[in-house]
C-alpha positions as YAML, in Angstrom:
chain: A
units: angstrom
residues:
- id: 1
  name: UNK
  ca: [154.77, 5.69, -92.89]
- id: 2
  name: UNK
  ca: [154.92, 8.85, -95.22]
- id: 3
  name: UNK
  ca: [152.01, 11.40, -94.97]
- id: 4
  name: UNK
  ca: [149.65, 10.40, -97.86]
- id: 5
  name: UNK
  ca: [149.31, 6.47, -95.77]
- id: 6
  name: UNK
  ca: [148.90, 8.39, -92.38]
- id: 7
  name: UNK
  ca: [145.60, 10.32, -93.34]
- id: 8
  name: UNK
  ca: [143.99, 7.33, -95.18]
- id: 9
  name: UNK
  ca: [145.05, 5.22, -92.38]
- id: 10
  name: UNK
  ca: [143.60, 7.94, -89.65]
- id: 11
  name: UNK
  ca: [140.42, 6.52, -88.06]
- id: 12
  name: UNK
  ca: [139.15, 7.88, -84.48]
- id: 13
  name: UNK
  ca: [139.51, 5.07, -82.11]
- id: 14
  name: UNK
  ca: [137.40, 4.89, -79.06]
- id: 15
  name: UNK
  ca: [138.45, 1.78, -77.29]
- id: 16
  name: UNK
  ca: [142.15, 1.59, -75.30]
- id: 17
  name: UNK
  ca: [144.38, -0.60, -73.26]
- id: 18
  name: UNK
  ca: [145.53, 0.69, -69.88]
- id: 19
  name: UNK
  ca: [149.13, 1.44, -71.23]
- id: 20
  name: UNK
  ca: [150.47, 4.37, -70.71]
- id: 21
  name: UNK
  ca: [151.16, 6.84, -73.40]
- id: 22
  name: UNK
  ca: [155.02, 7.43, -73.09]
- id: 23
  name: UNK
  ca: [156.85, 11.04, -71.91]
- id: 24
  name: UNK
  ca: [158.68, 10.38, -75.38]
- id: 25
  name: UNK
  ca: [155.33, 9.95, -77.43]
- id: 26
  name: UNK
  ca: [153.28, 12.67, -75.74]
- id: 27
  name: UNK
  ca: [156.38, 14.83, -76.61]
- id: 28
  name: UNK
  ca: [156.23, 13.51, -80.07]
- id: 29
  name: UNK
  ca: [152.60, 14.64, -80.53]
- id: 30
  name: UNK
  ca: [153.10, 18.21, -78.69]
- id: 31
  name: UNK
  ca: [156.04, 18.74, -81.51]
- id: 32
  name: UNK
  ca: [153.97, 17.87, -84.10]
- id: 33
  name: UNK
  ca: [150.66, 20.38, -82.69]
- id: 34
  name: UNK
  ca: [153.32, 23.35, -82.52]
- id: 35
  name: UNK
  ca: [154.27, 22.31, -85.77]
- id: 36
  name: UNK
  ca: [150.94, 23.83, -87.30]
- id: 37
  name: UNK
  ca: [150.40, 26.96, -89.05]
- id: 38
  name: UNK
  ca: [148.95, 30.00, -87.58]
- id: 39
  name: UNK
  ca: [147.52, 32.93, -89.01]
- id: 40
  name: UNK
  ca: [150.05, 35.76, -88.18]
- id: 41
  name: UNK
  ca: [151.92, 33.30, -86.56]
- id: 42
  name: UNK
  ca: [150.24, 34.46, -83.22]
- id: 43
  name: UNK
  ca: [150.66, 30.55, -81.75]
- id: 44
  name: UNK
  ca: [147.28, 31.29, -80.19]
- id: 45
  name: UNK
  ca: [147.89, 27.41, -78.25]
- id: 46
  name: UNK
  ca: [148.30, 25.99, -75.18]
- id: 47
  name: UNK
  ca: [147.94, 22.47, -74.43]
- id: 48
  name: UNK
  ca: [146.88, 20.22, -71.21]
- id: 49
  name: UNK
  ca: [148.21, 16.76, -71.34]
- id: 50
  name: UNK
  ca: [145.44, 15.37, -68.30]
- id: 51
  name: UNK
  ca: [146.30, 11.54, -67.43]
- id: 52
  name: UNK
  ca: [145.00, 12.05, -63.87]
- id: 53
  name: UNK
  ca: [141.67, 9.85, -63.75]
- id: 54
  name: UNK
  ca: [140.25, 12.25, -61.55]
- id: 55
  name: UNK
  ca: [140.41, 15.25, -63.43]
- id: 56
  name: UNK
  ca: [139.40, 13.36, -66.60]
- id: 57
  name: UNK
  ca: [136.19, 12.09, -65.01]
- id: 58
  name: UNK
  ca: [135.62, 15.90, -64.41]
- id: 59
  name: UNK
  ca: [136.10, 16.63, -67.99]
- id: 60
  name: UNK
  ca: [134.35, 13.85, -69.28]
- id: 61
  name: UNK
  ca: [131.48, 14.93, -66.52]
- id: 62
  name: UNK
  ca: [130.89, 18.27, -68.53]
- id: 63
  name: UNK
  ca: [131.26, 16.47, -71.91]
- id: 64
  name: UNK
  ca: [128.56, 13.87, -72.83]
- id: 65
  name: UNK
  ca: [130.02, 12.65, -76.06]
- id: 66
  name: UNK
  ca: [133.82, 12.26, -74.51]
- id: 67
  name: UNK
  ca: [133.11, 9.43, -71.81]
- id: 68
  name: UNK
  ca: [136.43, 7.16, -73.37]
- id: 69
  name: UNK
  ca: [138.43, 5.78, -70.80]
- id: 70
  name: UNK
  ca: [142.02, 6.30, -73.04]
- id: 71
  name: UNK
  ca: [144.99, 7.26, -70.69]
- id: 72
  name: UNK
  ca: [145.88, 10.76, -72.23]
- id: 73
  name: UNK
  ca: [143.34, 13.70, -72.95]
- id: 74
  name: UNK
  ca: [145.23, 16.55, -74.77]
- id: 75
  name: UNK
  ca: [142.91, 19.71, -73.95]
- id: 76
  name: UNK
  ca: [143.34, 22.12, -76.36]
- id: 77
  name: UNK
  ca: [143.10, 25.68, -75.93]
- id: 78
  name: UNK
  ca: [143.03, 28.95, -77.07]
- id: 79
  name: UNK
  ca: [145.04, 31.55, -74.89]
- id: 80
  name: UNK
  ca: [142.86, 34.69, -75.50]
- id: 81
  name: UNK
  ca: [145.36, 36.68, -74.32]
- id: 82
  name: UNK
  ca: [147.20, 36.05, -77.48]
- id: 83
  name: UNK
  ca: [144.61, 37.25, -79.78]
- id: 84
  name: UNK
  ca: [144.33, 40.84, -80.93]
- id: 85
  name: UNK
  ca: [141.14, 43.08, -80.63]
- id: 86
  name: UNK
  ca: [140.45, 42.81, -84.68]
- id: 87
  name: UNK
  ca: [136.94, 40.69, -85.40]
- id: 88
  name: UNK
  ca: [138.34, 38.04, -87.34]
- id: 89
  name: UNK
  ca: [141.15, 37.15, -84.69]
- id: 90
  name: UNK
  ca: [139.06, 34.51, -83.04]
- id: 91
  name: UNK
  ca: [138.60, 32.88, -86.52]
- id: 92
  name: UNK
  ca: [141.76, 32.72, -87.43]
- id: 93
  name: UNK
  ca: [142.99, 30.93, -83.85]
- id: 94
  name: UNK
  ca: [139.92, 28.66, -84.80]
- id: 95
  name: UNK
  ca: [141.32, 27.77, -88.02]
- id: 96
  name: UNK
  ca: [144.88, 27.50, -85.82]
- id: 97
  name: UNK
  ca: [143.80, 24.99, -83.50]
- id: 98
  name: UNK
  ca: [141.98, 22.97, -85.86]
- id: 99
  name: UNK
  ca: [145.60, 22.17, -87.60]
- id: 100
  name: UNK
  ca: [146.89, 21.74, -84.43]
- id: 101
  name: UNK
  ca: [144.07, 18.94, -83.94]
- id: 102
  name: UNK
  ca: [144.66, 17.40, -87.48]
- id: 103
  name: UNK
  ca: [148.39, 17.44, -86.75]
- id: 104
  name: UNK
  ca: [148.03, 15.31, -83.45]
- id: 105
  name: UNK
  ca: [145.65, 12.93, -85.07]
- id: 106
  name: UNK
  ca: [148.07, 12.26, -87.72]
- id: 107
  name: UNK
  ca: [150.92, 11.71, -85.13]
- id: 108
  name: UNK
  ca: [149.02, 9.41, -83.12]
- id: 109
  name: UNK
  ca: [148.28, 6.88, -86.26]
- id: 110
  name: UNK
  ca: [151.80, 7.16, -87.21]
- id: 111
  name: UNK
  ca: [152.87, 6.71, -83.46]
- id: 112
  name: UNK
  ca: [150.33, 3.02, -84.01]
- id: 113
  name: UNK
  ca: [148.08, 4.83, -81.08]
- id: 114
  name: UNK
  ca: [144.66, 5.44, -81.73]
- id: 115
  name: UNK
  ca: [142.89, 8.78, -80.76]
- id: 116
  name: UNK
  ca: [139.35, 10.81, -81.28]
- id: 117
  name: UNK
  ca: [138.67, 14.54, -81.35]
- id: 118
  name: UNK
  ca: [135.77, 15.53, -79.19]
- id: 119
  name: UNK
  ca: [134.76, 19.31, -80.34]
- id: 120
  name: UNK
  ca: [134.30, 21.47, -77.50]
- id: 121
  name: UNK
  ca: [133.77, 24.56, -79.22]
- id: 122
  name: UNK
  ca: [131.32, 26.65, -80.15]
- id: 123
  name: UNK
  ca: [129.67, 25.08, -76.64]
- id: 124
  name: UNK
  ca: [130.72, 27.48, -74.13]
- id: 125
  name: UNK
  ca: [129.24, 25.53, -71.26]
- id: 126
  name: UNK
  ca: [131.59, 22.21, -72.36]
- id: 127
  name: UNK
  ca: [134.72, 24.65, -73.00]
- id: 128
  name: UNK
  ca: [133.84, 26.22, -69.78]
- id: 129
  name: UNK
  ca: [133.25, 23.11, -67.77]
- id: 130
  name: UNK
  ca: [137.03, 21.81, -69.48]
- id: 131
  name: UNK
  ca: [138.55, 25.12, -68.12]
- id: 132
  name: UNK
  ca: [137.42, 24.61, -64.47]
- id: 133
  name: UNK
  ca: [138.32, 20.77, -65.14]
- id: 134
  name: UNK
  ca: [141.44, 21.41, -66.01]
- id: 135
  name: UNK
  ca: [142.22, 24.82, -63.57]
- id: 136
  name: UNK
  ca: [143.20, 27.24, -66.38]
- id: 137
  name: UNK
  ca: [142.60, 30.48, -65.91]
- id: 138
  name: UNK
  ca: [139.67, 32.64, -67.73]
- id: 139
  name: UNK
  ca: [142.12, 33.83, -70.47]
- id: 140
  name: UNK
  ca: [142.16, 30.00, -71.60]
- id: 141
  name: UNK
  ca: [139.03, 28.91, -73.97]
- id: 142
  name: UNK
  ca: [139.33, 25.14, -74.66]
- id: 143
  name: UNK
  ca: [138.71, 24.09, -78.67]
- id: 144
  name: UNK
  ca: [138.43, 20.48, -78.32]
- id: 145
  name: UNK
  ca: [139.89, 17.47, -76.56]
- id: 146
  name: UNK
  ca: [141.38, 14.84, -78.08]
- id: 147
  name: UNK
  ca: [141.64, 11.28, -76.51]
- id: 148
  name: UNK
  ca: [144.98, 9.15, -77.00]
- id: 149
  name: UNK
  ca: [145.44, 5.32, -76.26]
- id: 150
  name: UNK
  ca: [146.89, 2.08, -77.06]
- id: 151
  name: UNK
  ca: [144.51, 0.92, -79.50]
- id: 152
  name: UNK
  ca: [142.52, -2.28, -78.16]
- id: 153
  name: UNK
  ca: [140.56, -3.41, -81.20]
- id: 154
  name: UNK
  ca: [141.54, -2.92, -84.89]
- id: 155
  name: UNK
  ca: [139.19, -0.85, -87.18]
- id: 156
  name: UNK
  ca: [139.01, -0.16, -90.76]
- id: 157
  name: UNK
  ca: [139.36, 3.68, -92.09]
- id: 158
  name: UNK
  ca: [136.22, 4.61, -93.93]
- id: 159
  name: UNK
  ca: [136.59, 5.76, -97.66]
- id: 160
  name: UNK
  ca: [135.07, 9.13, -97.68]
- id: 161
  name: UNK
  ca: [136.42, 10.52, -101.23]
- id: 162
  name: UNK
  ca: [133.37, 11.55, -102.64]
- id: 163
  name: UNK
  ca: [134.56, 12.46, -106.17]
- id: 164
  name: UNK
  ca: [131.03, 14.10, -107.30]
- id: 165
  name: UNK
  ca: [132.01, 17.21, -104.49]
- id: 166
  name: UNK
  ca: [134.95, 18.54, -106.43]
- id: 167
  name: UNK
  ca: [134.09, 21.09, -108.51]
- id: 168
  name: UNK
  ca: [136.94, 21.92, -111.16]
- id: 169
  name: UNK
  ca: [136.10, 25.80, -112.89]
...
């Protein structure tokens, strides 16, 4: 599938099998995260791939709109550690992870696997309850989570080109 059919074919899928997501696919989609661009090129990432149903009831306990039952959750995070002391460095890992995000979600549909981004930033009690879910250290702020499955119903991607919001000058 070449890049153009992936986004139009992106939809976020909520409903999974109980297949496993392959070592080889979860690679895949790590690849294609680290494959985003980053302001400065600081990386700001780090990523927990949680298929333990324990730990992902605890995430999904601190999370009210991320109760899927898919059989990967890729946390991802910002490593503060990374970031300078300037005021705009947090904004610019922001803008880093949500590529990152974008660049898994794009993966998945050309993988055929379905997936959904649940935001966990700016809500620093779900990034914080994620963090303790997940046993990162304090340094680590998750973004957003991002369940992956085997789809188990079909849907259709919505058309949201809205031509009237372009604004040519």
């Amino acid at each position: 599938m070449n890049t153009l059919e992936a986004i139009h074919k992106r939809v976020s899928i909520r409903h999974y099998t109980e297949e496993p997501i392959s070592e080889e696919d979860q690679l895949t989609l790590m690849k294609a995260a680290m494959a985003a661009p980053s302001g400065m090129n600081v990386q700001p990432w780090e990523f927990y791939l949680v298929s333990d149903k324990a730990t992902q009831d605890k995430i999904k306990e601190g999370h009210p709109y991320a109760k899927y039952d898919s059989q990967l959750i890729i946390v991802l995070a910002i490593n503060k550690s990374r970031l300078g002391d300037k005021p705009g460095d947090l904004g610019l890992a922001l803008c880093d992870m949500g590529a990152c995000a974008e660049n898994i979600l794009l993966a998945v549909t050309e993988l055929n696997l379905g997936a959904v981004w649940c935001a966990l930033y700016p809500s620093e009690e779900r990034s914080e309850a994620t963090r303790l879910a997940i046993g990162a250290p304090e340094e680590i702020m998750p973004y957003c989570l991002i369940h992956v499955g085997h789809i188990s119903r079909q849907f259709t991607p919505k058309d949201k080109f809205k031509p009237e919001r372009i604004h040519k000058i």
